[in-house]
C-alpha positions in Angstrom: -15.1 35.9 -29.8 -15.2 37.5 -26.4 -12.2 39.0 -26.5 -13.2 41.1 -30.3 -16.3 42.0 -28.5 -14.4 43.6 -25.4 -12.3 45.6 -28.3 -15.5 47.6 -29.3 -17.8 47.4 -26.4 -16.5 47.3 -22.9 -18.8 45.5 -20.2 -20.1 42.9 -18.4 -21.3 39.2 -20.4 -25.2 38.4 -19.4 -25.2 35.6 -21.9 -24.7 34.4 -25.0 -26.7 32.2 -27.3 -25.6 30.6 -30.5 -28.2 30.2 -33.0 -28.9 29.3 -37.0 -30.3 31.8 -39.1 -30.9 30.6 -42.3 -27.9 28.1 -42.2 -25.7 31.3 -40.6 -24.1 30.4 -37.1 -24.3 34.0 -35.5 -23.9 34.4 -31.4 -26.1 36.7 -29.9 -24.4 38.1 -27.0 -26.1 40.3 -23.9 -23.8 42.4 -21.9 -24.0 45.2 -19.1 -21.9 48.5 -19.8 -19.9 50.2 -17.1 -22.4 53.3 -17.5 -25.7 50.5 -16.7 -26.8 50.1 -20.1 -27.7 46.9 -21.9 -26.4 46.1 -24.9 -27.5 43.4 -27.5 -24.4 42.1 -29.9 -25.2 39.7 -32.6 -21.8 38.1 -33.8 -21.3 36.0 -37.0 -19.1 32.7 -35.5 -17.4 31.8 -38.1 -15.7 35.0 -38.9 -16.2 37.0 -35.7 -17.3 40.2 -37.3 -19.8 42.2 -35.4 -23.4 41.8 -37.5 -25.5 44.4 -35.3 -24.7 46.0 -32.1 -28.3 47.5 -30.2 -29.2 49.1 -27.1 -31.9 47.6 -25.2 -35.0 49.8 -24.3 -35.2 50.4 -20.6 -38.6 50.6 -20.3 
């Protein structure tokens, strides 16, 4: 899973959470870019395809 999300989004693991939504295993993934930002991934587990990718407000 970590590896897929490296393909598409370069940077640092924070952490990652694994969670049921409505009987759907996704992993909801934190990481740092290179550039500082923060980046929110949420990750279905059973397939590995990338559900939403978002930038986190700074502020």
């Amino acid at each position: 899973m970590l590896a897929r999300l490296h393909e598409t989004q370069p940077g640092r693991v924070i952490e990652v959470d694994l969670d049921d939504e409505d009987g759907m295993m996704i992993y909801e993934a934190e990481l740092a870019t290179p550039d500082g930002r923060l980046i929110e991934v949420e990750i279905d587990a059973a397939s590995g395809r990338i559900l939403a990718l978002d930038e986190e407000d700074g502020d």
